[in-house]
N, C-alpha and C positions, 0 to 999 in steps of 0.2 A: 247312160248305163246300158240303153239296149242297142244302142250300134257297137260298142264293145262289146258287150254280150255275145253279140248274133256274130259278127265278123268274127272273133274268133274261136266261138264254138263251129263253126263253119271249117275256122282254117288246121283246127286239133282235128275234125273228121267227127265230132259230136252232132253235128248239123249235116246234112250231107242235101239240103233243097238250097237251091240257087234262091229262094224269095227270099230266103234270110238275109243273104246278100245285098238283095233290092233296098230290104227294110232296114238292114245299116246303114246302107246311101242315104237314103231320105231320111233316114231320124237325125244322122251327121248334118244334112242341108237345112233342117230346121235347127238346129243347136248352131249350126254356124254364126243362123241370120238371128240370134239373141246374143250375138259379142257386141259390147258397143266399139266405138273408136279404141278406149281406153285398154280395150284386151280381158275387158270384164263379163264372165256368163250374168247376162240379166236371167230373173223369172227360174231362180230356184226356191224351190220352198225351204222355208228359211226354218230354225227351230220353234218348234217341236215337230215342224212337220206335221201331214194327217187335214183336213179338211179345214179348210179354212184359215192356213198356213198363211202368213205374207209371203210374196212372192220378192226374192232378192237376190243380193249377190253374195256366196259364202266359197267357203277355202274345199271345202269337199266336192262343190260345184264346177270348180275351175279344176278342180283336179282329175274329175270323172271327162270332161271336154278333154284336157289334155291327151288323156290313158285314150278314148278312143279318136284323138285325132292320128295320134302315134301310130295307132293299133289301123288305120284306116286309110295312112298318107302309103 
């Protein structure tokens, strides 16, 4: 959520510091390196969410990776 975030509050002119920028790359390189082979986001908190959450794979998960890989390629 927060490399989509930053990159394109960045790219509307909401964001206007280049380390936004920085902080999308790297939060993308870490959301990269939790896809398995399968094309699966491991290590999202699963429902309800909130501490103590399992950590899994859900459809909101793969959908927030897509929106900022799109947002980011």
């Amino acid at each position: 959520m927060f490399a989509y975030a930053f990159h394109k509050g960045y790219e509307m002119g909401l964001l206007d510091d280049e380390a936004y920028l920085e902080a999308a790359d790297r939060a993308m390189a870490v959301c990269t390196g939790v896809v398995d082979d399968d094309g699966a986001v491991r290590r999202v908190a699963g429902p309800p969410g909130g501490p103590g959450a399992p950590l899994t794979v859900t459809s909101y998960g793969q959908g927030w990776f897509l929106k900022a890989a799109c947002q980011l390629d």
